[in-house]
Structures are given as structure tokens and as C-alpha cells.
C-alpha positions as CSV (number, residue, x, y, z in Angstrom):
1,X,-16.0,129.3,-49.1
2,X,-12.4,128.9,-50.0
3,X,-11.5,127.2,-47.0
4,X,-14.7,124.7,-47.8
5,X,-13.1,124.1,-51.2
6,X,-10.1,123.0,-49.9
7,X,-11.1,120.9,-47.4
8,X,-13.6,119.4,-49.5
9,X,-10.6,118.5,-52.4
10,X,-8.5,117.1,-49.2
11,X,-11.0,115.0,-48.3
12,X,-11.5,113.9,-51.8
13,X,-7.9,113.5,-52.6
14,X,-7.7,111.4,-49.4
15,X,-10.5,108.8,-50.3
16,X,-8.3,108.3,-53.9
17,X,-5.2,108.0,-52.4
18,X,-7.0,105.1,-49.8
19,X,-8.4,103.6,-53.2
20,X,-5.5,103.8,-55.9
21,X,-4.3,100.7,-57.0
22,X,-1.2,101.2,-55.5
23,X,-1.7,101.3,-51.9
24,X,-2.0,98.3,-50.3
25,X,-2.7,98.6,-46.7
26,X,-0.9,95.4,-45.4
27,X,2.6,94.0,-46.1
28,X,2.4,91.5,-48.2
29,X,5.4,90.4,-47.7
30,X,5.3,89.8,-44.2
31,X,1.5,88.5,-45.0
32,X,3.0,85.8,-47.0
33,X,5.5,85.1,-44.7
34,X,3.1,84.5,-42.0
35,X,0.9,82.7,-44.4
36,X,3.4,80.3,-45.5
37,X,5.2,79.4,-42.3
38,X,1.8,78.2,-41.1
39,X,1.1,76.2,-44.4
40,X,4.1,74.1,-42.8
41,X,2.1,73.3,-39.8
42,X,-0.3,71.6,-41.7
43,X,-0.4,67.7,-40.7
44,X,0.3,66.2,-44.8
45,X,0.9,69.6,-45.9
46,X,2.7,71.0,-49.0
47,X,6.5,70.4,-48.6
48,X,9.1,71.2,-51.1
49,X,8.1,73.4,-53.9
50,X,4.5,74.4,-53.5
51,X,2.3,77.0,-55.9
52,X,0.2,79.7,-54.2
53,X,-2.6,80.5,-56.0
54,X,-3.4,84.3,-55.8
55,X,-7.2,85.0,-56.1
56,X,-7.7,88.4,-57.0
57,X,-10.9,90.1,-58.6
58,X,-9.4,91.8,-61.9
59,X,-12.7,94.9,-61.0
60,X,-11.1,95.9,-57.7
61,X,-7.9,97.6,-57.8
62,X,-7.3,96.9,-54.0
63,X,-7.6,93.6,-54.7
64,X,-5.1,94.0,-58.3
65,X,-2.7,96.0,-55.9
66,X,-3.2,93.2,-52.9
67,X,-2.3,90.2,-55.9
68,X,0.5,92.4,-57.5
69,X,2.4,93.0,-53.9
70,X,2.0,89.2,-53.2
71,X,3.5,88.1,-56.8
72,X,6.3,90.5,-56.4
73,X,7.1,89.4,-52.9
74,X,6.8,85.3,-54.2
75,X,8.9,86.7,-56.9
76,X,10.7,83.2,-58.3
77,X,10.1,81.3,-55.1
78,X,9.2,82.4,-51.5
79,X,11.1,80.1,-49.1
80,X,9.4,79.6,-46.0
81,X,10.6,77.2,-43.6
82,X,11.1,74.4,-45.4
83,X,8.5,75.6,-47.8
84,X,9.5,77.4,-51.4
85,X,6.2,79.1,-52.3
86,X,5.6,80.0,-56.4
87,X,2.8,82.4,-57.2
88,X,0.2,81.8,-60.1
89,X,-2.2,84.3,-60.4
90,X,-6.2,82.9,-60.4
91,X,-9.0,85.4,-61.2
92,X,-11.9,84.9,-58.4
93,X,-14.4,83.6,-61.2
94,X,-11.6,80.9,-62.4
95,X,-11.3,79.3,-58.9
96,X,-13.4,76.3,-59.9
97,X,-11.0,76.0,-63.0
98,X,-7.2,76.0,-60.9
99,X,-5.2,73.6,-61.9
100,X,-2.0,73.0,-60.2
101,X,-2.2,75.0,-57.2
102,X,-2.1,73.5,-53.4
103,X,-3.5,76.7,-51.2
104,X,-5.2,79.9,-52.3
105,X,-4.4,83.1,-50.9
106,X,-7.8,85.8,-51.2
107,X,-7.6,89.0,-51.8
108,X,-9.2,91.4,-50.2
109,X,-12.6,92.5,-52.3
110,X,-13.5,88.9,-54.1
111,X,-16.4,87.6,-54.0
112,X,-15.8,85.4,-50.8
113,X,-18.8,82.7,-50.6
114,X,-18.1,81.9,-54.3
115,X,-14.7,81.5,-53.9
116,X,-14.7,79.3,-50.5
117,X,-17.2,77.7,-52.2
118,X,-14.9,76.6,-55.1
119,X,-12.0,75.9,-53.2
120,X,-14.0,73.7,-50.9
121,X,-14.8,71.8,-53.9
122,X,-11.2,71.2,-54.9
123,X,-10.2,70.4,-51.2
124,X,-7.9,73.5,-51.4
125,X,-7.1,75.6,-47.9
126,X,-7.7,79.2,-48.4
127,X,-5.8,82.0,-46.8
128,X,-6.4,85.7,-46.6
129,X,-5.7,89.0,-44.9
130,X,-9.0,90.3,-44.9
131,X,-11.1,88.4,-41.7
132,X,-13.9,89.2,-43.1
133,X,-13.4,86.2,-45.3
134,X,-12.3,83.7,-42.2
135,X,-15.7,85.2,-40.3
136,X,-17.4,83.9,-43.5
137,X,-16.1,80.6,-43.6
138,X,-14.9,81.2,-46.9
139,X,-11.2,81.6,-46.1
140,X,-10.2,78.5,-43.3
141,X,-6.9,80.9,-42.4
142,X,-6.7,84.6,-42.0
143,X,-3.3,86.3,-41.2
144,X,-3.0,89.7,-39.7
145,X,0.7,91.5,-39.3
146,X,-0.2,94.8,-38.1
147,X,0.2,95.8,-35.6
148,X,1.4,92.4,-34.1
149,X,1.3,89.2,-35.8
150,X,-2.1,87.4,-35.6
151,X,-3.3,83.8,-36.8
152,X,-7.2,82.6,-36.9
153,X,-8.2,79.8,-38.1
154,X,-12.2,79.1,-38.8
155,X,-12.5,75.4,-38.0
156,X,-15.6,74.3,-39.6
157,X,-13.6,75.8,-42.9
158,X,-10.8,74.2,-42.3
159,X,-12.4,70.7,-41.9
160,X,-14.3,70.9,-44.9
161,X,-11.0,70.7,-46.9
162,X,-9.3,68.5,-45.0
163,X,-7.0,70.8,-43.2
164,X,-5.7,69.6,-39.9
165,X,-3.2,71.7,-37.8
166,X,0.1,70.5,-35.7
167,X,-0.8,70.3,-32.0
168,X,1.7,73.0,-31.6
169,X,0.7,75.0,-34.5
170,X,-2.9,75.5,-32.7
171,X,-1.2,76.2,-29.3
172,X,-0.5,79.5,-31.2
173,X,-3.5,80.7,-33.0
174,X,-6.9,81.9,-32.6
175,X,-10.3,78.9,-33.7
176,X,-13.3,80.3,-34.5
């Protein structure tokens, strides 16, 4: 019976540590790396100084701890290539509302259609870790950097804003 207890609170202290809002599975860091690098392959892409809005859905601390890792690692400007990225946090039900903002990154845990849905509307790209939300058409870019780098674009997604990629950009990536 002991033995029960214990694995019982192991398995219980196991599913909070998975759910804390401090573990974030993926490097943001190197997400946004990845992320931003292929923002430059965009044909009439953001050049210079560019803001990243951060989608994040304030209910899910997975997604708070995903939008807090990205806003630390943006810290006063990202540089990538010849990118410098500044992060603005956006609540998921404020998408339709962004002002100022020139590509979205998602969370993990918003509400996808609704917010591909409201950055189609602006003509905003939207970019996310979770593939889940490139499956759905909701995010046009999903980035992956474990356990290798991965890019995946959702075409249909990406047309519907506008977003065309560098012939040599697409040599690279996955289209679905």
C-alpha cells in the first residue's frame, strides 16, 4: 500500500512538474532563432528592425511560460541575420486588435483557428512551435529544434497572407 502511495505521488508530481508554468519544453531561444532567420527569406519581408508579436493565452501557463521564454530571449532586440526582432506581447483574443506588429509567433495552447483567422485578416505570417497549428492552417510556419532543426511551411496558409518564400529558402524546408 505504501509502495502504491508513493508511486501514485510520483506519478502526480510528474504530471505538475510537465504542467508548471516554468517548464517549457522547447528552446525558445533557438525557436526564435530558427524563426527569425527564416522571416529573412521572405520575398518583401521585414528588414531592419521588425516587432514579433507573441500570442499567448493568459489561461494556459504552458503557453505564459512559452511567451515569457520568447520575450526574455527577444530581450531589447533579437538580431537575426540582418533582422533585429522586438517582442510585444498580444493576448490570443487581442489578435484582431495588433497594432504595429509584422509576424506573430503562437504559442502553444491558443486557440489556433481563431487566431489564424485574425492574422489572416491583418495579412500577418504566423509562426509557431507547436505543428499542430501549421496542420491546421492556422500557423503558415512551424519551427521545430529538437532534436534537429525542422522548417514546415503550410502553403495554402502562407498564400492567404501573402507570404512568398526565396527559391532557396524552400529548397530547405518541408510544404504541406
Amino acid at each position: 500500500m505504501q509502495n502504491q502511495f508513493k508511486i501514485n505521488c510520483g506519478a502526480i508530481a510528474a504530471v505538475l512538474a510537465l504542467a508548471a508554468p516554468g517548464v517549457v519544453h522547447a528552446d525558445a531561444a533557438k525557436d526564435l532563432g530558427v524563426a527569425g532567420r527564416a522571416l529573412t527569406f521572405l520575398e518583401n519581408g521585414p528588414a531592419g528592425k521588425a516587432t514579433l508579436g507573441v500570442v499567448f493565452d493568459p489561461s494556459k501557463p504552458a503557453s505564459v511560460a512559452e511567451k515569457n521564454a520568447l520575450m526574455a530571449a527577444l530581450g531589447s532586440g533579437y538580431a537575426a541575420g540582418t533582422l533585429t526582432l522586438v517582442g510585444k506581447a498580444i493576448e490570443a483574443d487581442a489578435v484582431g486588435g495588433a497594432a504595429g506588429v509584422q509576424a506573430l509567433f503562437v504559442t502553444g495552447g491558443v486557440n489556433y483557428g481563431a487566431v489564424g483567422s485574425a492574422a489572416k485578416g491583418k495579412k500577418l505570417i504566423t509562426i509557431g512551435s507547436d505543428m499542430a497549428c501549421v496542420r491546421s492552417g492556422a500557423c503558415a510556419m512551424g519551427v521545430e529544434t529538437e532534436p534537429k532543426v525542422s522548417i514546415t511551411v503550410n502553403r495554402a496558409a502562407a498564400a492567404a497572407v501573402g507570404a512568398s518564400f526565396k527559391a532557396a529558402f524552400r529548397m530547405m524546408i518541408t510544404e504541406i
